[in-house]
N, C-alpha and C positions, 0 to 999 in steps of 0.2 A: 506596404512592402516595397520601398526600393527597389530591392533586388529583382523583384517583378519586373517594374519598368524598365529596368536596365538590360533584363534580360532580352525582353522585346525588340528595345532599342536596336539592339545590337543582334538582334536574327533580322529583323529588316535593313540592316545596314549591309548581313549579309547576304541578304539577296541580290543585293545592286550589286555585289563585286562581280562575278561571271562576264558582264557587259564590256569590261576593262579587254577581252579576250576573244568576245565576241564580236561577228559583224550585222551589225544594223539591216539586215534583209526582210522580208515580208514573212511575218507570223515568227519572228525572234522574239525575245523579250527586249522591251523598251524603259528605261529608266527616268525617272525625275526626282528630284527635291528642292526643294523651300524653304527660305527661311524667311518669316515673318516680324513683323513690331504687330502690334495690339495694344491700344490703345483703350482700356476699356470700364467702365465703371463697373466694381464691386458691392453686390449687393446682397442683403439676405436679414432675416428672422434667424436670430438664437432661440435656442431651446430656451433659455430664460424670458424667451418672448421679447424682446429686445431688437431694434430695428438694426441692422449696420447699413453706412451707406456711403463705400469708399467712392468719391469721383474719380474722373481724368487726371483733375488738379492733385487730388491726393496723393494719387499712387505715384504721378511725378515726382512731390517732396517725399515719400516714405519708400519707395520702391527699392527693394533692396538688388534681386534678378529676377530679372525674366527671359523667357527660351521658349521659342515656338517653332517646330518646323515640321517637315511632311516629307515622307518620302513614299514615291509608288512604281509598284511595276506590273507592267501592262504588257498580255501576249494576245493578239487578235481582239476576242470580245471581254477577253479576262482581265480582273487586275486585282492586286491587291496591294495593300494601304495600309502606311498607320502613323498617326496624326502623336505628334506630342506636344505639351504645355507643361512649363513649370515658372509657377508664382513663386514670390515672398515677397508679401504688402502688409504694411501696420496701420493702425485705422487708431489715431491717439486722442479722438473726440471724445466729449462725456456726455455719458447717457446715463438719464437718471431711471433707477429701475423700483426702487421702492420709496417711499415719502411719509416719514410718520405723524404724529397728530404735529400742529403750526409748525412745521417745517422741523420740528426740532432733531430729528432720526433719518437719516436719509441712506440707500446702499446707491452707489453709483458704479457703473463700467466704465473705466478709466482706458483702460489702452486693449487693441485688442490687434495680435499678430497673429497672420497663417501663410502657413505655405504650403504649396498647393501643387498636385502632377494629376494631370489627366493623360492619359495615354486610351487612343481609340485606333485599334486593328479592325481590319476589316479586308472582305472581299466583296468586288462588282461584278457583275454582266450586265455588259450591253445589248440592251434588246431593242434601239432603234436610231439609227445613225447614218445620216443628210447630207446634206448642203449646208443646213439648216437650223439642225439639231440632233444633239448627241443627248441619247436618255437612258440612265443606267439604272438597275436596282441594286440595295446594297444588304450587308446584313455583316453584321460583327459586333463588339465589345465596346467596352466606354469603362476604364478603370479610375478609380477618384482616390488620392490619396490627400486628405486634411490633416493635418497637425498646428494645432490652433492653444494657445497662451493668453490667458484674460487677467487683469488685474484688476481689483474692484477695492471700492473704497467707501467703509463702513462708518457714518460719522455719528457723533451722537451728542446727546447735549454739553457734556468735557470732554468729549473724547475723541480720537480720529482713528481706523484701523487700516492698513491697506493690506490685503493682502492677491496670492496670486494663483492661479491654477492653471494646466495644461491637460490637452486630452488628443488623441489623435487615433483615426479610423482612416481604413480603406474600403474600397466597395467594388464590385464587378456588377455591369448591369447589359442584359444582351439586347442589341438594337436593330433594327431595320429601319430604311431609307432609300432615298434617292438621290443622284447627282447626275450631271450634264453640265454641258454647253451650250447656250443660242448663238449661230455660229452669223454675225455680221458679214466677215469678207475674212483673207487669208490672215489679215491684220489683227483685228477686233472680234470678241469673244464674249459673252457674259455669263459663267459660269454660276452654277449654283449647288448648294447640299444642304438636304433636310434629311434629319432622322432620328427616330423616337424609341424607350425604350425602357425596359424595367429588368428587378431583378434584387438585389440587395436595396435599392431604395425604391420607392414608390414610382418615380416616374422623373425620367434625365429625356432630354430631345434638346436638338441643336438647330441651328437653319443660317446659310450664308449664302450670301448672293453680292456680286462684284461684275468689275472689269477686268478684262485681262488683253495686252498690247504685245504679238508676238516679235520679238528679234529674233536674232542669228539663232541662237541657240540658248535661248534665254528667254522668259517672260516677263512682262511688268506687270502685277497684281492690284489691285485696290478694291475693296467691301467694308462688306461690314457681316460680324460676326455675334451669332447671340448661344450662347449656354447654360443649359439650366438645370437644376433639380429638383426634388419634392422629396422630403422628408417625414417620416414620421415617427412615434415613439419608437417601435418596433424594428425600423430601419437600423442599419449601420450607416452611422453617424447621427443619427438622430437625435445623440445626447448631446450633439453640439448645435444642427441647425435645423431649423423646420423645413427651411427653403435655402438657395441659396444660387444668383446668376452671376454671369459674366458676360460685360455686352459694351460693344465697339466698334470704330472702325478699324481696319485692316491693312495694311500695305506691307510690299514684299517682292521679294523675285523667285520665280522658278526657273530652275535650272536642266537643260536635257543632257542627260549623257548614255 
């Protein structure tokens, strides 16, 4: 459901506006966002049992967009967040899926595209913040929208068939986690977020841990980022993957206003 996401999008965008009007005083609400690259190999089990297993290299030559950013706003120990992603990578390797007697029958996965939104809201409290270290709990949503197109190719002792199919699910799963800072000096920061979760699928959890270098009014980012799911029959989406991660390294800026 697009519309979903969009809708999200756009109630956290309108959070940040009031700031534009506001002044920056002690227990105001404070704003940020992000805009990231991600750099990440795609990977996962089809429900046909079938391994996929886009690289770095891959998604460089096949990547059609991608879109990642974060925006949050923080009052005192509050805050809340909501992270978005949007894929479309094609994975045009062949993978042999069935093999009949001396080769002579074979069904093969010829090409296979998705695109992909995660969108994850959420709210924090800080229950302990330093010099040292800033450590939050969190607890919110993780929505997955797939829309996935396979082309498979039927050969047989005269004969060749190709043909193609599309399938496409969304999912909502609720999560809880943790995020912080290790806080080096006014400079240097090491940031991190984990957080695990179920709900329409079996079982999604995330975990990123990086650098972060402060300027003016700006940050410089670098991690690395992992996301994951667990599928099963019974799941939404399950009729497309059993499993299915995303995992990278990260760089980026955040911006305060």
């Amino acid at each position: 459901m697009k519309q979903a996401v969009m809708i999200l999008f756009l109630m956290a965008t309108c959070l940040a506006s009031p700031v534009l009007a506001a002044e920056t005083s002690p227990g105001s609400w404070k704003f940020s966002g992000g805009l990231y690259a991600w750099a990440p190999d795609v990977k996962g089990e089809t429900a046909l049992g079938t391994d996929i297993d886009v690289s770095i290299s891959d998604i460089v030559d096949n990547l059609d967009i991608a879109l990642m950013g974060m925006l949050t706003a923080r009052k005192n120990k509050f805050s809340l967040l909501v992270d978005v992603i949007y894929m479309d990578i094609e994975d045009d390797s062949d993978y042999l899926l069935l093999s009949g007697p001396l080769s002579q029958s074979s069904l093969s996965l010829t090409n296979v595209e998705m695109e992909a939104w995660v969108v994850t809201p959420a709210a924090a409290y800080t229950v302990f913040d330093s010099n040292l270290l800033q450590f939050d709990f969190l607890a919110g949503a993780r929505y997955l929208y797939i829309e996935t197109e396979v082309k498979l190719r039927a050969q047989g002792l005269l004969t060749t068939r190709e043909t193609s199919d599309s399938e496409s699910n969304d999912a909502w799963d609720g999560i809880v986690g943790v995020r912080g800072n290790v806080k080096m000096n006014k400079q240097w920061t090491f940031p991190f977020h984990l957080d695990v979760g179920t709900g329409d699928t079996d079982l999604t959890w995330q975990a990123f841990g990086g650098v972060e270098y402060k300027l003016n009014n700006m940050n410089l980012v670098a991690g690395y980022r992992h996301l994951e799911w667990e599928f099963d029959d019974s799941d939404v989406g399950g009729n497309i993957f059993n499993d299915l991660y995303i995992s990278g390294p990260v760089v980026g800026l955040r911006y305060f206003f």
